[in-house]
N, C-alpha and C positions, 0 to 999 in steps of 0.2 A: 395536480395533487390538491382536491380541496378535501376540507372538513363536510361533516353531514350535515350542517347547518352552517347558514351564513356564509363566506368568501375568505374565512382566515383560512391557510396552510395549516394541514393535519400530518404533524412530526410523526404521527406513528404509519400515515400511508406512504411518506418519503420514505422511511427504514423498508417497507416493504417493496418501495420498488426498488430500490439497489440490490437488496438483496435477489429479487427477481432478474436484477438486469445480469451483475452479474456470475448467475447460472445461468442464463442465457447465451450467454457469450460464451461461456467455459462450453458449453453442449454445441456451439457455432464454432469454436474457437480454431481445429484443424482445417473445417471448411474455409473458414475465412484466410485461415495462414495459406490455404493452397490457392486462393483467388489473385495470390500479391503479386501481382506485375509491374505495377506504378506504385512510387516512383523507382524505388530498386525491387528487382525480382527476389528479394531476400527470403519470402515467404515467413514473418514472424507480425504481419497487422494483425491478425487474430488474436495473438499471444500478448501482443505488448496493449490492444485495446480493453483485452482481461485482466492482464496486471496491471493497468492502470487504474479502472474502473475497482478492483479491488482493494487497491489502497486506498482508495476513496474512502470504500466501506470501512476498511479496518478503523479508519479516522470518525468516522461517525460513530462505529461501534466505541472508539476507547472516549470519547467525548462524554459517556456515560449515560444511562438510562434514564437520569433525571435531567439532561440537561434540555434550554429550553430550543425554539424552533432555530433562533440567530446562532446560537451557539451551536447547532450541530451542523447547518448549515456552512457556516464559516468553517468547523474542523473539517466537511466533506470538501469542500472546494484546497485547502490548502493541502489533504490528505494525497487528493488529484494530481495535484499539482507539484509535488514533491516526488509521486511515486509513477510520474509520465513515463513512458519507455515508447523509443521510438517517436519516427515524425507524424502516426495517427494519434498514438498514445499523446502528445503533447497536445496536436488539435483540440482532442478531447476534451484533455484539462481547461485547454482555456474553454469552448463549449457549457464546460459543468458549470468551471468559477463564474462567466459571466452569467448563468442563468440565473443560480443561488443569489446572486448579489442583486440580480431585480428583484427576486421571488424578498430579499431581505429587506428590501424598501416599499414593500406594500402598504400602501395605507390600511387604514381598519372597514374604508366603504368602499376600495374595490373589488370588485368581482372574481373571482379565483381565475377565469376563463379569460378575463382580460389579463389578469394576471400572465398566466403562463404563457399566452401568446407575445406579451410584451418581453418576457423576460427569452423564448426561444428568438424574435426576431434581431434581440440583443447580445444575443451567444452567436448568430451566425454573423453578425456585423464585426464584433469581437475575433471571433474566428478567422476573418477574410483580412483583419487588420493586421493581425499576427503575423499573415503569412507572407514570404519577403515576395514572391511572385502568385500569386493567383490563378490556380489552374482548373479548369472548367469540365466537369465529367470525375469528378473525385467527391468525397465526402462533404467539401465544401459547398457543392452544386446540391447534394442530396439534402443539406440542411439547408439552405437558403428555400429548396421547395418546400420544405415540412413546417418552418415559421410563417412560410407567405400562407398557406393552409391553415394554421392557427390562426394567422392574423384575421385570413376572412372569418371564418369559423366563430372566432369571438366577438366580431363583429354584427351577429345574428340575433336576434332577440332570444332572450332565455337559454344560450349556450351554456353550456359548463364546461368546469377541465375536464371533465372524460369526455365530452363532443370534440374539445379542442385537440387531445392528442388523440381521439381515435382517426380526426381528418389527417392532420398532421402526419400518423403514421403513414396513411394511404397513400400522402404525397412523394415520404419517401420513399415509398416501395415502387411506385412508378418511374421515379426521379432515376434508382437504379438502373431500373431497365434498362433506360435512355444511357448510361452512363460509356458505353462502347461506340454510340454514333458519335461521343466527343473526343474521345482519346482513341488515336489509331492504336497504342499498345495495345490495349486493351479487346480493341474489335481482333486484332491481330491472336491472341491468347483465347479468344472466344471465350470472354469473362466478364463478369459487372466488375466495379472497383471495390475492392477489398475493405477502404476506410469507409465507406459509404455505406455497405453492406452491415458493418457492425456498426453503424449508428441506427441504420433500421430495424437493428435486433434491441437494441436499446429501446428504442420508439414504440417498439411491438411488446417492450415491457410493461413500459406505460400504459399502454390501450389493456394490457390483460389486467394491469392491479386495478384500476381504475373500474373497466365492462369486465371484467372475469370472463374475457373472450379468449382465447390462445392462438395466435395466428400460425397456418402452417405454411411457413416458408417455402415460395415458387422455389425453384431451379434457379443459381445462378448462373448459369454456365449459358449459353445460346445455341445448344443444341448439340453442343459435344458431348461426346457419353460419357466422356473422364473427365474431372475437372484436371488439369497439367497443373504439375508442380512447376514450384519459382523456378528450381532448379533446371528445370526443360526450357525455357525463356529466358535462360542468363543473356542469352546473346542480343536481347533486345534492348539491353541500356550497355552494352560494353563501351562503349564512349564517355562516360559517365565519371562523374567524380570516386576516388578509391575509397574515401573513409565517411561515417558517419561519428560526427563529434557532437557530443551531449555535456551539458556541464550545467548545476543552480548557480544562481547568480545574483552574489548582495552586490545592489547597485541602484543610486538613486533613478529617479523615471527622466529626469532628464538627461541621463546620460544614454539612455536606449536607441536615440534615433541617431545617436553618432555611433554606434554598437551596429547597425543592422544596418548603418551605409561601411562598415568595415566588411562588415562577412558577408553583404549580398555578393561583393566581386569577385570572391572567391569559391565558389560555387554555385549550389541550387537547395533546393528545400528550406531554405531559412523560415524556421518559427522560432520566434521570443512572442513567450507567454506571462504570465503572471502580473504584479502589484505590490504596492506594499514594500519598494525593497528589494523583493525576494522573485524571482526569475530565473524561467527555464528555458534553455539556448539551445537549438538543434541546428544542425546545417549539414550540409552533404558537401567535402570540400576533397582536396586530394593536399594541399598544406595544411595539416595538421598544427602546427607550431605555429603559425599564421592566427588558426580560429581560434588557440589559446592568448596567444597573445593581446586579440582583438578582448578578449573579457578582463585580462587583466588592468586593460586601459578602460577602462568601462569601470569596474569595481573589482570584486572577488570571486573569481570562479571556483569553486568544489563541488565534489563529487564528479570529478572529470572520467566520461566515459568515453572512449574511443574504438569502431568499431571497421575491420577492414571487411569488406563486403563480399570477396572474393572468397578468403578465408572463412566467413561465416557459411556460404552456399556450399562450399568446399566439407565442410562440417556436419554437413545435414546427415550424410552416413554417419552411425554412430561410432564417436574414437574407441579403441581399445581402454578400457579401465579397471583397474585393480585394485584391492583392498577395503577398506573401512577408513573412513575419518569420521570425526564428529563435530559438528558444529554448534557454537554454542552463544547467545547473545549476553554477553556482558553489561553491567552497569555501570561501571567506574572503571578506572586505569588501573586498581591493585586487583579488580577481579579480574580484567582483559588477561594482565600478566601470572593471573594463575591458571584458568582456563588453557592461554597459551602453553603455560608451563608442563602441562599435561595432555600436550597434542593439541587440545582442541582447534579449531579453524573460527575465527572470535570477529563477531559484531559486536562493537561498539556502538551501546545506546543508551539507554536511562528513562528517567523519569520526562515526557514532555518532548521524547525522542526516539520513539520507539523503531524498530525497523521497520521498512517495507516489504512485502513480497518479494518483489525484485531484489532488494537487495540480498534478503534471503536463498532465492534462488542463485543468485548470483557466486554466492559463497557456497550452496552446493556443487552447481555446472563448474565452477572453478575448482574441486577440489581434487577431480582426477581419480578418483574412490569410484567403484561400481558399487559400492553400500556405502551408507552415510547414517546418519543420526543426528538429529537436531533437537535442541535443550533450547526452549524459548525462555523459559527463565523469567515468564512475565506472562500472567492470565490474557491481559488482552493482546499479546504477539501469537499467539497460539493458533488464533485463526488462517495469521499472515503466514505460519510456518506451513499449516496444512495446505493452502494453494500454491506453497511453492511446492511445496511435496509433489502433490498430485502432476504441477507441469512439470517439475526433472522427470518423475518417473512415464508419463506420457511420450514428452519429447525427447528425451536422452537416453530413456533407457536404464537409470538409475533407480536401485531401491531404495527407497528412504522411508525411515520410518521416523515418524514426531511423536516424543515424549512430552506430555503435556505439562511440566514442568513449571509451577506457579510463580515459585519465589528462587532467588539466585541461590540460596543455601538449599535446595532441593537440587539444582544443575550441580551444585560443589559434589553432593550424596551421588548421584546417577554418576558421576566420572569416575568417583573412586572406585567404584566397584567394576569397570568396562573394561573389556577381556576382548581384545583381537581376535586370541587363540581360538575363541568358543565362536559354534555357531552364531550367522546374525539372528535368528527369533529370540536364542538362546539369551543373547547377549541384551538386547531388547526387555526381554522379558524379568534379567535380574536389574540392570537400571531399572523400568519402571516402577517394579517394586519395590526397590532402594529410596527415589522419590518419592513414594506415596507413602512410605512410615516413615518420610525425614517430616514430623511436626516441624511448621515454622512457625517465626514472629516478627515483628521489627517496631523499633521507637520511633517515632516521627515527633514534629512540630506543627500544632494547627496553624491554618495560614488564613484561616475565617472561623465566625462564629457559624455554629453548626449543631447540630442533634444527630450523638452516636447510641452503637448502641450500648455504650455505657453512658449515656447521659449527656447535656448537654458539654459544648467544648470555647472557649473562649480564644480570640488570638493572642498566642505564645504558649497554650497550656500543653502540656507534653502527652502524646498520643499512644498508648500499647497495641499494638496490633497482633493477634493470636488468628493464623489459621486465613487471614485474609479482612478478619473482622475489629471490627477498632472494639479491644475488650476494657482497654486501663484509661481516666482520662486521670492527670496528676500534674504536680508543677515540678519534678526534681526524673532528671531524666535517668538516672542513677535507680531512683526507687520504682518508676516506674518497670526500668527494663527487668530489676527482681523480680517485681509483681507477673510481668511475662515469661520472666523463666518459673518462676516456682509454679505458674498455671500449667505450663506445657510439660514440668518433671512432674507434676502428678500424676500424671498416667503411665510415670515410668520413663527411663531411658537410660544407656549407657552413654550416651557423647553427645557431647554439647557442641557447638561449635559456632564459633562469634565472628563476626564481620564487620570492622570498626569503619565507618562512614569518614565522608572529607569533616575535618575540624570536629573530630566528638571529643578530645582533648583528654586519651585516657578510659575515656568509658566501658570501652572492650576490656579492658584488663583490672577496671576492677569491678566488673560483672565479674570475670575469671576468679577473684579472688573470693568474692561470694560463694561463688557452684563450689568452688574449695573448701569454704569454712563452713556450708552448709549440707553439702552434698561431696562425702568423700571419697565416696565409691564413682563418681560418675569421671569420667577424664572430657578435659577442656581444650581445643582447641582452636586458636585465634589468628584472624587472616587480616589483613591490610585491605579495605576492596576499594576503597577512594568515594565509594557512591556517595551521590548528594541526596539532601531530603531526606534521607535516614542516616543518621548519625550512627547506628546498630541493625544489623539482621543479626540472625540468630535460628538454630536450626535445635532438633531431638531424636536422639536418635536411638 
């Protein structure tokens, strides 16, 4: 990824290439899930290399349009890394993290090309450390040839990052080839390796943003006419550990290498990935209670995923499912419990927290519903909600549809009015319009000094937000949030409806007593939501 001039990283061709990569992977993504034979024939590397690489983006994307190269860097690697699924999905992560974090120690006089080769042969080194056994003929093999390729590459008088990763590609698509004379599963299946394959489609992103070349993917297969499902090759790992255990992990760095001599002996696949603290733990064990336990001596395990392998393959038919639910992401504990309180199937997240894809998904494949409906509740979840979308309804067979729902008092509007009885477009179609005339607002605290667009803002000056856009800056959070309602009741409305943040001490109700003594006609209603950093939303309706 270089700039048009000179060797500094060009932030706006890294957005391009993720976003290239991927749709790249989403359009590989079946093929790839059908290549899975190693390590479990579960058939989901395609799926979980997509949804991982996609939280990546969504992390870059909510990092903001003006932030700089470190900064988006840094949210892309921890987005990664947060939102791994699966034992390629995690490789990955560590892959991106380490790469970003040479790319973020660049000096100002090197060379983009030396660059990127330094920083890929540092993601496969990163890579191969993570992984509790080393296995040769997997995506690990295919990135080790695509850095040594960089490496030479950069090493050439006048290379650039586009010479570097267009070699680089080349190596890994070779690298593939090769990838069944190492693993007899694999020759056995008459298949390249699954992880490997979707890092070439990644590589092959790179080489197109970079030459505006488009590579057309060989054949993976080695001459079989059908690529075989996981599913037809269960029998080649049945010896195999039963469960696959996932869980992040606050835990200092010294305590990892007593972590990963706990869980090597209890199966196989072991990656721990990440830095910082903050760590992702894969293993393929058949003691389940064992590999938690091994985290909790370690530090803090959450987000524990536990996955029996049998049951999964078992699942590929799709189950029977009936009804409608709606899912919805929350901000705080009083909106979780209202959300709840009206059915919805509720993520919990916030400001600085937002969901992932997967977990998204997760909470529709978990919901049992043949229709669904998902209220993101937050501009930049929106993206995340549409790829999960698009995989329940690919792979499960579910219809979902994503209401693009900005602010939480828009999701509060789109519920009230959701009718089981009525068709689903039907149904669909009068929530969206419910959200898109609920005007919103909300009060905030600046946390820097800054240029809105009502004018400059100092730290502590109290913030009106109308519609998405910071309209009020003022010192009395009380006068401000008038200021935001009497903007948004000028175009009219019957119903108001307030949502008092953690600690606003009051504010909700006596905003309520205002719309009262000012606006008699209009009816008030006020909800507990707990969110932080806004002290008030606020909706019109």
């Amino acid at each position: 990824m270089e700039a048009p001039k000179g060797g500094e990283i060009d932030l706006a061709v890294v957005r391009r290439f993720v976003d290239v990569a991927v749709d790249a992977l989403a359009d590989a993504r079946e093929e790839i899930d059908a290549l899975n034979v190693y390590p479990v024939p579960d058939g989901d590397t395609g799926t979980n290399m997509y949804l991982t690489m996609s939280a990546a983006r969504d992390a870059i994307a909510a990092a903001g349009s003006d932030a700089d190269l470190s900064t988006a860097l840094t949210a892309f690697a921890r987005g990664a890394l947060l939102g791994a699924r699966g034992n390629s999905g995690v490789i990955l992560s560590q892959l991106l993290g380490a790469l970003v974090s040479r790319i973020g120690r660049s000096g100002p006089g090197e060379r983009s090309a030396v660059v990127m080769a330094a920083a890929m042969a540092e993601a496969t080194q990163a890579a191969y450390a993570a992984v509790g056994t080393p296995v040769e003929g997997t995506i690990l093999t295919v990135a080790r040839a695509a850095s040594d390729a960089a490496v030479r590459r950069a090493e050439e008088a006048g290379a650039r990052a586009r010479d570097v990763f267009e070699s680089s590609a080349a190596a890994a698509r070779e690298a593939l080839a090769h990838t069944p004379e190492q693993l007899d599963q694999l020759r056995a299946a008459g298949v390249v390796d699954a992880g490997g394959r979707g890092l070439s489609v990644i590589l092959d992103a790179a080489e197109t943003v970079l030459t505006g070349r488009r590579r057309v993917a060989a054949s993976p297969t080695l001459g079989a006419p059908v690529i075989p499902l996981a599913a037809d090759v269960a029998d080649l790992r049945a010896d195999g550990p039963s469960y696959e255990v996932m869980y992040l992990l606050d835990a200092d760095e010294a305590s990892i290498p007593v972590l990963r001599g706990d869980l090597g002996p209890l199966g196989d696949s072991l990656v721990v990935v990440g830095g910082a603290g903050l760590w992702n733990v894969h293993v393929h064990v058949d003691d389940v209670g064992a590999a938690i336990e091994a985290g909790l001596a370690a530090g803090r395990p959450h987000r524990i995923q536990v996955t029996h392998f049998a049951e999964q393959v078992a699942a590929r038919p799709r189950r029977a499912r009936a009804g409608r639910r709606i899912v919805a992401v929350s901000a705080g504990p009083g909106l979780a419990r209202l959300f709840g309180g009206a059915g919805a199937i509720v993520i919990e997240a916030g400001p600085g927290n937002r969901p992932s894809t997967g977990m998204i998904l997760d909470a529709v494949a978990g919901s049992g519903a043949s229709e669904v409906v998902v209220l993101p509740n937050d501009p930049d979840s929106v993206r995340a909600a549409r790829v999960a979308a698009r995989t329940a309804e690919e792979d499960l067979g579910i219809r979902v549809a994503v209401i693009a729902t900005q602010a939480q008092v828009q999701g509060i509007a789109a519920l009230a009015v959701h009718e089981p009885a009525r068709g689903f477009d039907a149904d669909v179609l009068e929530m969206t319009a419910t959200a898109r005339h609920a005007r919103h607002g909300a009060v905030t605290v600046a946390a820097r000094r800054a240029i809105t667009m009502a004018g400059p803002c100092e730290p502590g000056d109290v913030l009106g937000v109308v519609e998405g856009d910071f309209a009020v800056v003022g010192s009395d959070l009380g006068d401000v949030a008038n200021e935001v309602l009497e903007r948004m009741l000028g175009a009219g409305g019957e119903l108001v409806t307030l949502v008092s943040g953690a600690g606003s001490d009051g504010l909700a109700r006596r905003c309520e007593a205002y719309v009262a003594d000012r606006h008699a006609h209009v009816d008030v209603v006020v909800y507990d939501g707990g969110q932080d950093r806004y002290p008030l939303l606020m909706s019109v309706e």
